[in-house]
N, C-alpha and C positions, 0 to 999 in steps of 0.2 A: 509427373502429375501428382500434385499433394492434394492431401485429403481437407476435411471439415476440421478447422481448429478442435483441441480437445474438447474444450468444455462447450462444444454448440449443442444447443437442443437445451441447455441449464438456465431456469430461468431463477433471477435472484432480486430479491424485491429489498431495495437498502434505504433505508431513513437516514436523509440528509444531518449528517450532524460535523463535527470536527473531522480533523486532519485522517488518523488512523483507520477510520470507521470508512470513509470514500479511500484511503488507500486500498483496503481489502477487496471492496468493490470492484476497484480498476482492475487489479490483480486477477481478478476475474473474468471479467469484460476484455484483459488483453487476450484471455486464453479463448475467446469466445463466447464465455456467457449471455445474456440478454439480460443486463441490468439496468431495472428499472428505480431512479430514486423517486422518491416519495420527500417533496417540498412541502411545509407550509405554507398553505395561502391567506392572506389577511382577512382580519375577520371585516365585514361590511364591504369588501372592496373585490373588482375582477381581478387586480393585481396583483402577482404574486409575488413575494417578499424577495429579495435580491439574494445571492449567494456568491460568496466568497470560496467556494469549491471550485479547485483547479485541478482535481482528479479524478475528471471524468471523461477521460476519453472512452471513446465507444458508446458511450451510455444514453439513455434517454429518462426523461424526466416529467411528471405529472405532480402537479399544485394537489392540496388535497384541504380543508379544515378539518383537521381533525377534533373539532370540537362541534359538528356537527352528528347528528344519528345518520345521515347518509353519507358523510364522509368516511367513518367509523366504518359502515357497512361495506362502502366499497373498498375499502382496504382490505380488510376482513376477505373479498371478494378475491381480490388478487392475493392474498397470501393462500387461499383453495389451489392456486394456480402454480403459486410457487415452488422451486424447488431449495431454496434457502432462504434465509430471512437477515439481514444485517441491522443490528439491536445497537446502538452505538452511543445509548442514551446511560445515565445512573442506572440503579439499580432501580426497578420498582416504577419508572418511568411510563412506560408501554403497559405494565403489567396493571396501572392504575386508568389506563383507556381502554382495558379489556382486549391488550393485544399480547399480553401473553405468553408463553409456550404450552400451558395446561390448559388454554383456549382454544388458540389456533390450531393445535395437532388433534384435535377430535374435528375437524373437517378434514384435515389433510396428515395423515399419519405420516407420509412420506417428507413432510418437513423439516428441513436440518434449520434451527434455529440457533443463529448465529449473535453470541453478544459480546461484546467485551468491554471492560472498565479499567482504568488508571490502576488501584491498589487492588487487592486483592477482596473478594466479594465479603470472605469471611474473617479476614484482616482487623487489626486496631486503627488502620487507618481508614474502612471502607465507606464511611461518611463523609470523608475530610476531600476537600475539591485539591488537585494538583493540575500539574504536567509535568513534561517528559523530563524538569530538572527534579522532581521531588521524585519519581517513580524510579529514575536512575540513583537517585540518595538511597530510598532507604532497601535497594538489590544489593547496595553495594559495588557495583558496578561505576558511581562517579567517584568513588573514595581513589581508584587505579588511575584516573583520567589527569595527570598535570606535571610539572616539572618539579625536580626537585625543589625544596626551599618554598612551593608555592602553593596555593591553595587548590583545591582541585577547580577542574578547569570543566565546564560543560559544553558538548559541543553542540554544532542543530543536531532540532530533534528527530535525528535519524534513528538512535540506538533504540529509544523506550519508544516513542510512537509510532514510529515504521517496522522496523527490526523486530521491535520487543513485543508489537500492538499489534499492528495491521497486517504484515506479512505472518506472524506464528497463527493467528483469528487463520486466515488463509488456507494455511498448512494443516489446521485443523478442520476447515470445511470441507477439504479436499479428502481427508481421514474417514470424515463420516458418509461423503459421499461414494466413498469407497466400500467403507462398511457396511449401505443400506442393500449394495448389492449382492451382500450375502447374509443381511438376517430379513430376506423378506420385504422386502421396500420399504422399513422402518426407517423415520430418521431420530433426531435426537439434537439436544440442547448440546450446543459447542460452546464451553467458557473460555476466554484469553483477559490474561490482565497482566498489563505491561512492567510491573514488577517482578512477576515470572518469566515475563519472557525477556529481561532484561538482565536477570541472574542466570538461565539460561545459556543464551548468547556467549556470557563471562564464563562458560564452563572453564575454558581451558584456563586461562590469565587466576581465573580462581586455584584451580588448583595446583598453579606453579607460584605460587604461594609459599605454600609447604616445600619447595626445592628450591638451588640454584638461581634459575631463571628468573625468580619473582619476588625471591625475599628480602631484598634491601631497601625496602621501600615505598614507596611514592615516587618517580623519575628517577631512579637509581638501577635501574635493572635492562636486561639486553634490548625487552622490547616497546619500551614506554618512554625512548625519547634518553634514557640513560648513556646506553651505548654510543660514542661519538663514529662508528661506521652504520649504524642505525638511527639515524635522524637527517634533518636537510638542512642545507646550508644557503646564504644568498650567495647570489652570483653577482657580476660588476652592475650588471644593468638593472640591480636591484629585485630581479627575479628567483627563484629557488631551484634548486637540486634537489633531489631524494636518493638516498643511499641507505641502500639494504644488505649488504655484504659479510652477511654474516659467517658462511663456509669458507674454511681454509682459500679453495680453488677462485670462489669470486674475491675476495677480499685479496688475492693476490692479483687479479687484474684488477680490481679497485685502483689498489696504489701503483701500482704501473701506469696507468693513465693519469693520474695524479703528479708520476717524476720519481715518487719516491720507493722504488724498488730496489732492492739491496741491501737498505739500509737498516735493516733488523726486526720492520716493524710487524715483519708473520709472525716474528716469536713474541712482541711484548703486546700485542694485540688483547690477550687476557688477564693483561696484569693493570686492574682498575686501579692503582696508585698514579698510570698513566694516560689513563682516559684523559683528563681534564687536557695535557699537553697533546696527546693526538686532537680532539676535539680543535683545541688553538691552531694546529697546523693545517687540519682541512679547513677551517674560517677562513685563513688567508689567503691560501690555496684558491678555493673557488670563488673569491673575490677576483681574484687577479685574470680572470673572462668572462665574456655574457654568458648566460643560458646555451642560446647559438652554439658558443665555441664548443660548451662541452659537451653538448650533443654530438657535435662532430668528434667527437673523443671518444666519447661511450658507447654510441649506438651501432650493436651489433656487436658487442660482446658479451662477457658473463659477469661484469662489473656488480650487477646488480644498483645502476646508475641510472635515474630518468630525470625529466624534466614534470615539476608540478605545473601543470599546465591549468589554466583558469577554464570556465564554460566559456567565457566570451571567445577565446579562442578556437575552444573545440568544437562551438556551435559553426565559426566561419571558415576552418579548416579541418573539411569532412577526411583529408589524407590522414592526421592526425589520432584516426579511430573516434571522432566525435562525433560520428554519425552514428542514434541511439537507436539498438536496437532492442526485441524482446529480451529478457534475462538469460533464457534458454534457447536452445535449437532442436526443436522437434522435427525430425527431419522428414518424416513421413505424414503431420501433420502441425502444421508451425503454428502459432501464437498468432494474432492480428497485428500487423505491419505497425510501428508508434509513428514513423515518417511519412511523410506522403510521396508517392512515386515508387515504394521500396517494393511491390508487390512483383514478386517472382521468383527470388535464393529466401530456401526457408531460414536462413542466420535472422534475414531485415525483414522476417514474419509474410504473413499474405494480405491481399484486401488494398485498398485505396491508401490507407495510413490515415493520418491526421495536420493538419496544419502546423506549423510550427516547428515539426519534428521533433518534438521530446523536449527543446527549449523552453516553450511558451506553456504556459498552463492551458486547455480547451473548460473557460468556464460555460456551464451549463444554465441559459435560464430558464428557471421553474418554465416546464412545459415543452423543452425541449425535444422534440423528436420522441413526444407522448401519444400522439394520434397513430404513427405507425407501430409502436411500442402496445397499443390497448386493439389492433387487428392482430397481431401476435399471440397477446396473451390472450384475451376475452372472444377474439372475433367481432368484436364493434368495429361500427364505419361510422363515419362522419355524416353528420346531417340522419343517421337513423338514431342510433343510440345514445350519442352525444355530439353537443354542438361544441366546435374549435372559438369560436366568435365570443361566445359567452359563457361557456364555462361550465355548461350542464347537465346533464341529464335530461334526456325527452319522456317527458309522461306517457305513458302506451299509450295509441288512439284507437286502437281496436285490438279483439285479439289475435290477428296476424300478428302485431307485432310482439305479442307477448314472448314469442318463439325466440323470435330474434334478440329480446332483453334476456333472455335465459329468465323471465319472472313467470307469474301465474303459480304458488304453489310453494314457491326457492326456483333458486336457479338448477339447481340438482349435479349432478355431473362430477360432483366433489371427490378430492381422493379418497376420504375418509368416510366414516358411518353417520358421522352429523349431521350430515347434508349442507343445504347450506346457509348464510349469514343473512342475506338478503331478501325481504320481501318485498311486494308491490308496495304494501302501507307507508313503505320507508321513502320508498322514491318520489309519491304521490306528494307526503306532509314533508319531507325534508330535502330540497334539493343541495346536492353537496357543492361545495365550491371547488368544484375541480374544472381547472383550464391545462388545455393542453395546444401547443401548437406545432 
């Protein structure tokens, strides 16, 4: 019998923005969270603005204008509520709508308010707009990335926006909400910026630099594509190999499978005068069978030999390990399931899972699974507090109901000594554009 994912009961209020900023989010949400994004919705119109966000599984979503005083206020409302906040905007963005961290945490001290930017806040670069190929430029981190003779190479933005961005933001949420439970329920402003967490990352590669392993180079070195037993090769059917065989022990069933055992190449393996000619020999080598064959060669020893297998493949051949499951295995309490069907071995998480199986993006439209998402956070129901249909807020009709908007006074109830954002005046003269369905 396993337990409540880790992070259940953590509510985390994330502002639709770029790539990184919904990575962090999910990262959350797989663990359990109750992440809520917070959409734009058009100014004049019930519609809310369409979204290109593919990372949001688990999540739910409410339209908001924030260019109104009751949009402002209900936000305001739900970050009282919050137990993190995802800032995913420049610097000064939020802070110029009165949302803050030296605002919001006087209603809600327990606040971990979460932001993160491209360069660094206090940087030469922290004006200047990128992504993940400039933020990787100036770590240093893309200077290592390419083959000899060639310019560097960028890969997708896994390293600076994922890697560097949205998983380090993550690992720092997780820090402070670690921390609030021993200075007092205090939270605190989390910085990430994908420059450091892109240099970061590069610890090790950085400082094999200064030795053996790293100093020849650009594509000259054991683990950048240099090494002709450390890189991959095609095979007949135009597919690839990957070869890792860097230990005495694997690199000697490397070339046994290969044919070429006996024949000297334990001993000249580290004398790079002959790289270029090993390299020549394993080309032709694994040229001369499909993928297939050499699977049946390799698999199931210490070769350190696999096949590069593509997603198309791995998505339609679950044998293969393509069946995606959470990062980690909490064994005692697992992660939410990314597949659908996988609920029951905590490795493939718990819970229903998701469409698609970790293949397809689940995009969220504005208002998504926000009417059960605002009985959660606020205790609103539909057709009292707010109507699904149109978009709004209901004017109190007597004071019975004031109870139930949490108004008359503020809503009160706040973590903090502010009390709280909201009054009746705001609801009355401002109805906010928020649609949820």
């Amino acid at each position: 019998m396993v337990g409540p994912p880790p992070l259940k009961g953590v509510k985390v209020l994330e502002f639709a923005g770029l790539a990184p900023g919904p990575f962090a989010g999910m990262l959350l949400s797989d663990a359990g969270a109750s992440v809520l994004r917070v959409d734009r919705a058009i100014e004049g119109s019930r519609t809310p603005l369409p979204t290109e966000d593919m990372l949001a599984r688990h999540k739910a979503s409410v339209a908001v204008d924030l260019k109104s005083p009751a949009g402002l206020a209900f936000v305001k409302r739900l970050a009282e509520r919050a137990d993190v906040l995802i800032d995913p905007f420049r610097p000064g963005v939020l802070e110029k709508l009165g949302l803050g961290p030296e605002v919001l945490e006087k209603a809600n001290r327990g606040l971990i308010y979460g932001r993160m930017t491209g360069f660094r806040r206090d940087g030469r670069y922290k004006d200047m707009a990128g992504h993940d190929i400039n933020y990787l430029a100036v770590s240093g981190a893309l200077s290592m990335l390419g083959r000899d003779g060639e310019k560097p190479h960028p890969p997708w933005n896994i390293l600076a926006d994922f890697a560097g961005g949205g998983a380090m933001l993550f690992q720092g949420i997780l820090m402070a909400l670690l921390a609030r439970e021993r200075n007092g329920g205090k939270g605190q402003v989390v910085e990430a910026n994908m420059v450091d967490g892109s240099a970061y990352l590069a610890t090790f590669p950085r400082f094999a630099l200064k030795n053996p392993l790293g100093d020849n180079g650009r594509g000259r070195n054991m683990l950048d594509g240099g090494c002709p037993y450390y890189d991959t090769y095609e095979t007949k059917d135009g597919k690839y190999f990957a070869v890792g065989a860097l230990e005495p022990q694997f690199f000697a069933a490397f070339i046994k499978g290969l044919g070429l055992a006996g024949q000297g190449w334990e001993e000249e393996r580290f004398d790079r005068a002959r790289w270029g000619e090993l390299r020549e020999l394993f080309t032709k080598i694994f040229k001369s069978r499909t993928r297939e064959e050499w699977e049946k060669v390799f698999d199931g020893t210490d070769a350190c030999c696999t096949p590069v297998l593509e997603y198309r493949e791995l998505e339609t051949e679950p044998a293969r390990e393509g069946d995606q499951r959470p990062a980690v295995t909490l064994v005692e309490t697992p992660c939410l399931a990314v597949a659908a069907g996988e609920d029951g071995d905590p490795r493939r998480g718990q819970g229903p899972g998701v469409e698609g199986g970790g293949y397809v993006g689940v995009p969220l439209t504005p208002g998504d699974g926000g009417e059960k998402a605002l009985e959660e956070w606020l205790g609103w129901k539909k057709g009292r507090e707010f109507e699904v249909r149109e978009g709004t807020w209901h004017e109190p009709k007597c004071e019975d109901s004031v109870p139930q908007l949490g108004l008359g006074g503020g809503f009160g109830g706040g973590r903090g000594e502010g009390g709280s954002f909201l009054d009746m005046s705001v609801i009355v003269t401002e109805v906010a554009a928020l649609r949820i369905t």
